[in-house]
Backbone bond lengths (Angstrom), bond angles and torsions (degrees), N, CA, C in turn:
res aa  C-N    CA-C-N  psi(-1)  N-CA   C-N-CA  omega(-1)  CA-C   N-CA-C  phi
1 X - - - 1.455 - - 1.519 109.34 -
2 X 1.228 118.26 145.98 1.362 129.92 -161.31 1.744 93.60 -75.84
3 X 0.997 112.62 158.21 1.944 119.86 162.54 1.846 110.42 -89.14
4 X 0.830 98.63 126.98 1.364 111.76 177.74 1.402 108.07 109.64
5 X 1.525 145.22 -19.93 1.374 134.65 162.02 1.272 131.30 -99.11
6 X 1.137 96.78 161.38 1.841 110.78 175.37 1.454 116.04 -56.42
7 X 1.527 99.20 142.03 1.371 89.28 174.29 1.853 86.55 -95.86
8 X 1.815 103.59 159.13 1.405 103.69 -157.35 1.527 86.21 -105.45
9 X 0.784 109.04 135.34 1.666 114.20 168.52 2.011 120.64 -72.47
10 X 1.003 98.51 132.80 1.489 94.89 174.30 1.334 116.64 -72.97
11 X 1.805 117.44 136.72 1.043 111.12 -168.97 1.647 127.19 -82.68
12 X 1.229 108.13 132.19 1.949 124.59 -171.10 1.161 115.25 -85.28
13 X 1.371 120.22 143.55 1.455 124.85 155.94 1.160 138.80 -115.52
14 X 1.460 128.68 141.10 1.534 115.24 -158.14 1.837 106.28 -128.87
15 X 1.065 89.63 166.43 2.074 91.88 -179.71 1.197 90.55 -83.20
16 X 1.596 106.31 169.17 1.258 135.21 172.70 1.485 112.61 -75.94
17 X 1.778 119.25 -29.20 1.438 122.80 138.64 1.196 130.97 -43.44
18 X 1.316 134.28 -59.02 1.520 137.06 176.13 1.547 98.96 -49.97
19 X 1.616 127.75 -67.37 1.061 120.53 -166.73 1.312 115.94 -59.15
20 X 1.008 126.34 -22.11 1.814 130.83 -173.18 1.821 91.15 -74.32
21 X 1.373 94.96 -60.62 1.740 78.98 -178.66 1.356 140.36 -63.29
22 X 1.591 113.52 -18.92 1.135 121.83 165.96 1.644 112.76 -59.42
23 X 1.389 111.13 -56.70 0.985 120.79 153.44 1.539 138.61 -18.10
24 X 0.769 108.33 -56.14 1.561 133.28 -172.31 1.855 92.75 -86.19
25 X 1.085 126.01 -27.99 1.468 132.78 -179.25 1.699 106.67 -68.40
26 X 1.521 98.69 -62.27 1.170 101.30 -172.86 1.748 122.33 -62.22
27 X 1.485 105.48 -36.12 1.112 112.11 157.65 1.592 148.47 -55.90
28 X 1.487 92.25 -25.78 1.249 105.21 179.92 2.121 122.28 -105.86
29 X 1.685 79.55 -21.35 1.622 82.53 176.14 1.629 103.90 -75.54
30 X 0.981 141.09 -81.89 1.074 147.78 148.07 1.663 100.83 167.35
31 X 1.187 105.54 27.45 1.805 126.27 161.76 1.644 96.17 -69.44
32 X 1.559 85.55 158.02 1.740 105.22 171.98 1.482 114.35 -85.65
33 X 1.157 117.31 151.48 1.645 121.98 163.85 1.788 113.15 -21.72
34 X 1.763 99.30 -58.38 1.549 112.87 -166.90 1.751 112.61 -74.27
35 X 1.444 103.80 -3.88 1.734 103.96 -176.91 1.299 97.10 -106.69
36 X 1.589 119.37 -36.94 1.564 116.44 166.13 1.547 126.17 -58.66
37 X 1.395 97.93 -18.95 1.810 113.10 175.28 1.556 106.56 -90.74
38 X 0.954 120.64 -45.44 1.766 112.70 175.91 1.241 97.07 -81.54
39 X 1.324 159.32 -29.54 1.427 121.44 161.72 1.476 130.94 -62.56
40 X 1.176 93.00 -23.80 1.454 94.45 178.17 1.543 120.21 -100.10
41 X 1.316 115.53 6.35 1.229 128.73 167.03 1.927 92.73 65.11
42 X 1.337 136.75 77.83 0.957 155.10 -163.16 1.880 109.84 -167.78
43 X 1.345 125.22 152.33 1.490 130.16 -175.81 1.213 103.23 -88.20
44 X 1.134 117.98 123.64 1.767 142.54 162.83 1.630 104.57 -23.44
45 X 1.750 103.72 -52.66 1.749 107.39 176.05 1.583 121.63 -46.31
46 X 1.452 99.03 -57.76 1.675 128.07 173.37 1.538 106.95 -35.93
47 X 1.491 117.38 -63.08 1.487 112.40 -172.90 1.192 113.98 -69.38
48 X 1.492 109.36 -44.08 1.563 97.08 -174.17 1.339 116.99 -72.37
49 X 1.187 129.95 3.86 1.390 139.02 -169.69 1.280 84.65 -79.82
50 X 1.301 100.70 -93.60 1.675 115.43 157.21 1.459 124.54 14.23
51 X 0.574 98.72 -97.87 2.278 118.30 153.53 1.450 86.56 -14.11
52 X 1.507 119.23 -96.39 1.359 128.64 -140.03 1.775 101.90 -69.70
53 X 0.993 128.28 -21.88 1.159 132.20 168.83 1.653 112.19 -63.56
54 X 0.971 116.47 -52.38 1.401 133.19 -171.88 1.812 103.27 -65.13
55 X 1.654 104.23 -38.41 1.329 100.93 166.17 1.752 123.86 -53.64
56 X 1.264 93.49 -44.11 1.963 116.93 -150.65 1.666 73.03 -74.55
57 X 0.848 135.85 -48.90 1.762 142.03 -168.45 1.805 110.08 -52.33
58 X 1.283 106.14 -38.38 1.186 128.85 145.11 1.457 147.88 -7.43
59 X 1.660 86.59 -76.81 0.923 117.62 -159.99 1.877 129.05 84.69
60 X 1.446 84.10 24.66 2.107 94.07 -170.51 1.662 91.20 -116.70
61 X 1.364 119.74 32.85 1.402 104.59 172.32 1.543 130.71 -124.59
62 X 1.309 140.07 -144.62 1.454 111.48 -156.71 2.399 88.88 -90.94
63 X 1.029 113.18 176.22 1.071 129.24 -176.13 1.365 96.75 -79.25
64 X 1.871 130.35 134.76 1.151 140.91 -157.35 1.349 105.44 69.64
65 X 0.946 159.24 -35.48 1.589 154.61 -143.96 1.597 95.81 -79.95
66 X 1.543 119.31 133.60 1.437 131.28 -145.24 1.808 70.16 -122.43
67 X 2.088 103.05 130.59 0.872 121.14 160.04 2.164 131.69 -68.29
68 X 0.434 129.10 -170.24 1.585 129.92 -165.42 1.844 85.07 -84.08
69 X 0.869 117.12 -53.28 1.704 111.47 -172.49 1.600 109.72 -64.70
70 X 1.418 109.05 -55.95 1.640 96.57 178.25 1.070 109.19 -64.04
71 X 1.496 147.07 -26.16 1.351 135.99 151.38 1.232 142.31 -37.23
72 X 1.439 102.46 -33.87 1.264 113.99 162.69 1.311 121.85 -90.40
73 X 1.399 123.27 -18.72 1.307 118.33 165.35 1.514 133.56 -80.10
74 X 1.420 86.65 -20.89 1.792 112.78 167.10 1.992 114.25 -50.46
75 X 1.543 89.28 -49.17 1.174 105.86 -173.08 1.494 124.02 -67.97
76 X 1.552 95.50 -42.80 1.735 123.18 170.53 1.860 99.16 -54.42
77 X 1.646 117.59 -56.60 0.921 107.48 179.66 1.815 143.53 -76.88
78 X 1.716 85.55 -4.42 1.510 95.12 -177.39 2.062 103.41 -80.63
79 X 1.928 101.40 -27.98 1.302 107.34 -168.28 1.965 97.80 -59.26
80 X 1.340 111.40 -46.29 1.294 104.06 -161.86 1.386 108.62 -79.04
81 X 1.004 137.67 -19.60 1.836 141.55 163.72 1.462 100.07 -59.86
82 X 1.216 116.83 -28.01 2.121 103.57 -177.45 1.474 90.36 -91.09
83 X 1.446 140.74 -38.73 1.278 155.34 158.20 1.056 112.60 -18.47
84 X 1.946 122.18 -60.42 1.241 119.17 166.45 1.100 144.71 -108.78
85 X 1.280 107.55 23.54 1.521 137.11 -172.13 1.983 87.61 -96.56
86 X 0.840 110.93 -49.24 1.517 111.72 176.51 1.623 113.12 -70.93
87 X 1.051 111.21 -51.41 1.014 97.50 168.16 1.913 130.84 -52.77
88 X 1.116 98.36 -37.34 1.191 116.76 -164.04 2.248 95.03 -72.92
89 X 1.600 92.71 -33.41 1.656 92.54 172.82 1.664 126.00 -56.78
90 X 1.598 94.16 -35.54 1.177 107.45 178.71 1.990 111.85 -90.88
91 X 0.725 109.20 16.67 1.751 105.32 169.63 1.469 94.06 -115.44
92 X 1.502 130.34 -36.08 1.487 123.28 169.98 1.464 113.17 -61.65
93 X 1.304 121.44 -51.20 1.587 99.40 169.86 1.688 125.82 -73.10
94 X 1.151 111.85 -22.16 1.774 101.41 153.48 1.212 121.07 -72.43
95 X 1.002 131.72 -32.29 1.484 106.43 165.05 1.280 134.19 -57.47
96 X 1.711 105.74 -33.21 1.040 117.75 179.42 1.916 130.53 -88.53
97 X 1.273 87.95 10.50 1.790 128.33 170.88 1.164 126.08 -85.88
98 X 1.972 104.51 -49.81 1.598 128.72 170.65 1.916 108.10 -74.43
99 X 1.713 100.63 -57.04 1.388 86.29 163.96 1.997 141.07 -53.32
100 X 1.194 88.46 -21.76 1.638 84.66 -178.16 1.590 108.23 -95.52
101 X 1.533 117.69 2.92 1.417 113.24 -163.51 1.876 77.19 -134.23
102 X 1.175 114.88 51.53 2.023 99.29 178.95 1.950 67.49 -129.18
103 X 1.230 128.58 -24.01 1.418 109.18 -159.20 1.585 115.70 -65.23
């Protein structure tokens, strides 16, 4: 490994349990995000994300800020608009396949 860089960590995944409790840690100990992240051997970024999400979930967060559900429905709904936008590509070139071959 070179001198002067990070070693990069491989990326983790956690339940929606783990995060609630971390959560609920930081909140309740009256520790910071970054002392709740070095004990638990977790990134300083991660919790506080965490944290502030859990707020907006709430409803204690900044005005516009999209809760964990409209996020996910956002997402659900952006998948099916590329879903039928393709689809919709492919019924324009058959038609336009049937029309040039109906003559």
């Amino acid at each position: 490994m070179e001198t002067g860089k990070r070693h990069k960590r491989p990326r983790r995944s956690f339940t929606d349990e783990f995060k609630a409790e971390v959560v609920k840690k930081v909140l309740s100990s009256g520790k910071t995000a970054g002392q709740v992240a070095r004990e638990l051997d977790l990134t300083e970024t991660a919790v506080r994300h965490w944290v502030k999400q859990s707020q907006v979930d709430r409803g204690k967060g900044p005005p516009g800020a999209l809760t964990t559900a409209e996020k996910e429905e956002l997402a659900a709904l952006r998948k099916e608009v590329r879903e039928l936008r393709e689809d919709r590509e492919i019924l324009k070139k058959a038609a336009a396949f049937f029309a040039k071959h109906q003559k």
